[in-house]
C-alpha positions as CSV (number, residue, x, y, z in Angstrom):
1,X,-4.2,-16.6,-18.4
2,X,-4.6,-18.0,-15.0
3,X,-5.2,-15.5,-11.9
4,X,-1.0,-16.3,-10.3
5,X,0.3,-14.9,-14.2
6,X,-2.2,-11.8,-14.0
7,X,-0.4,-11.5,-10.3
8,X,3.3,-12.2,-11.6
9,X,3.1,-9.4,-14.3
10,X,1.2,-6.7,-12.1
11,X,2.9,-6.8,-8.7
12,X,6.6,-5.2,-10.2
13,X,4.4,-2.3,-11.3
14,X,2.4,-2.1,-7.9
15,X,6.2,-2.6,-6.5
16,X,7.5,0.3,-8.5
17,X,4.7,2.6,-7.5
18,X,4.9,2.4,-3.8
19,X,8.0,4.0,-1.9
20,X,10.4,0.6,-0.8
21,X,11.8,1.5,2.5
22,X,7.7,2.4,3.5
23,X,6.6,-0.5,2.3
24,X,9.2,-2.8,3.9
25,X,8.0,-0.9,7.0
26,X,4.5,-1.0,6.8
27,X,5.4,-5.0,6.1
28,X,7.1,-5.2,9.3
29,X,4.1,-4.4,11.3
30,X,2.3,-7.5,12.8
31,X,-1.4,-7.7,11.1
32,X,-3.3,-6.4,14.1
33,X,-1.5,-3.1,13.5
34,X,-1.7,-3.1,10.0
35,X,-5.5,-3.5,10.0
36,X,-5.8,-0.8,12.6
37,X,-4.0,1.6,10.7
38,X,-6.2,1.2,7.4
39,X,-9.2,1.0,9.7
40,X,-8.2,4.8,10.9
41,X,-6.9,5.9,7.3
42,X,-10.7,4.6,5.7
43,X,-13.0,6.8,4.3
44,X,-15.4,4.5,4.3
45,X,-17.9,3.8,7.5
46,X,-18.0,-0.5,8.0
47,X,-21.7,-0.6,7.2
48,X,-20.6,1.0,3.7
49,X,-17.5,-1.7,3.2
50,X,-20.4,-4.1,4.1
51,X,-22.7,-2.9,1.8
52,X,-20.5,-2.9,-1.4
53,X,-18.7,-5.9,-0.9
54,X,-22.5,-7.9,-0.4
55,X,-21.5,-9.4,3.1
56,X,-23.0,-8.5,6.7
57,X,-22.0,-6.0,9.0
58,X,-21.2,-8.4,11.7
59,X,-18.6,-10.3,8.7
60,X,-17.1,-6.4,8.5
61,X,-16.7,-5.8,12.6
62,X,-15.4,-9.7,12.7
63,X,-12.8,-8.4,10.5
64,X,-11.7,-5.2,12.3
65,X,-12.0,-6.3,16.0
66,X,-9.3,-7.6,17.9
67,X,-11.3,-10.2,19.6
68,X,-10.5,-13.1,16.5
69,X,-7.1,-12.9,14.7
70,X,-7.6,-15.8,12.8
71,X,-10.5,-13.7,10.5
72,X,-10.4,-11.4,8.2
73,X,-11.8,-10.7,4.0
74,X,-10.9,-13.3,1.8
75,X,-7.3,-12.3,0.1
76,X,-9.2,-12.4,-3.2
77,X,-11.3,-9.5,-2.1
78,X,-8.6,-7.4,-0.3
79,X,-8.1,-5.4,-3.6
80,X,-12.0,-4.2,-3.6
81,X,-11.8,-4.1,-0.2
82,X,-8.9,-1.2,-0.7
83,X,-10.8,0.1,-3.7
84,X,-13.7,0.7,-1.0
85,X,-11.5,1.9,2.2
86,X,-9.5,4.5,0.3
87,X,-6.7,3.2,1.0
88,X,-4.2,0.9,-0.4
89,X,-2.9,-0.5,3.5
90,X,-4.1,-4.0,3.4
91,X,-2.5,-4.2,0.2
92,X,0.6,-2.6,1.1
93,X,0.8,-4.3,4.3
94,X,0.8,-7.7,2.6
95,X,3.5,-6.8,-0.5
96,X,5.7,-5.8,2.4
97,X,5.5,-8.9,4.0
């Protein structure tokens, strides 16, 4: 099974576990605000999100500044990245889109 069937068949359960009129909200949000709200809700520090997903502090701060829009964690690695964080916003965010 390729990686877009795995996808197909799991997001109506992630869709089903996540309040719809939130989600569509939280979707409506324009990805700087997004980011900044699962940077506040983490419980992880960026040198620990660094750390366990094996790339540099700098990559992590690139991520989560404001200064480059056009960078962030590979989409692949936005579920670990969540995993990490605490907090399922990233992942949220981009179902709601």
């Amino acid at each position: 099974m390729n990686d877009f069937k795995l996808v197909d068949l799991a997001a109506p359960v992630v869709v089903r576990m996540m309040d719809a009129e939130a989600l569509l909200s939280l979707g409506r949000l324009p990805f700087e605000q997004g980011r900044l709200q699962a940077d506040n809700e983490s419980r992880a520090t960026r040198a620990d999100i660094a750390e366990r997903l094996k790339i540099t502090l700098s990559a992590v701060n690139r991520a989560f500044s404001f200064e480059d829009d056009n960078y962030f964690i590979a989409a692949r690695r936005i579920p670990e990245l969540c995993a990490i964080m605490g907090t399922a916003t990233p992942l949220r965010w981009l179902v709601g889109r």
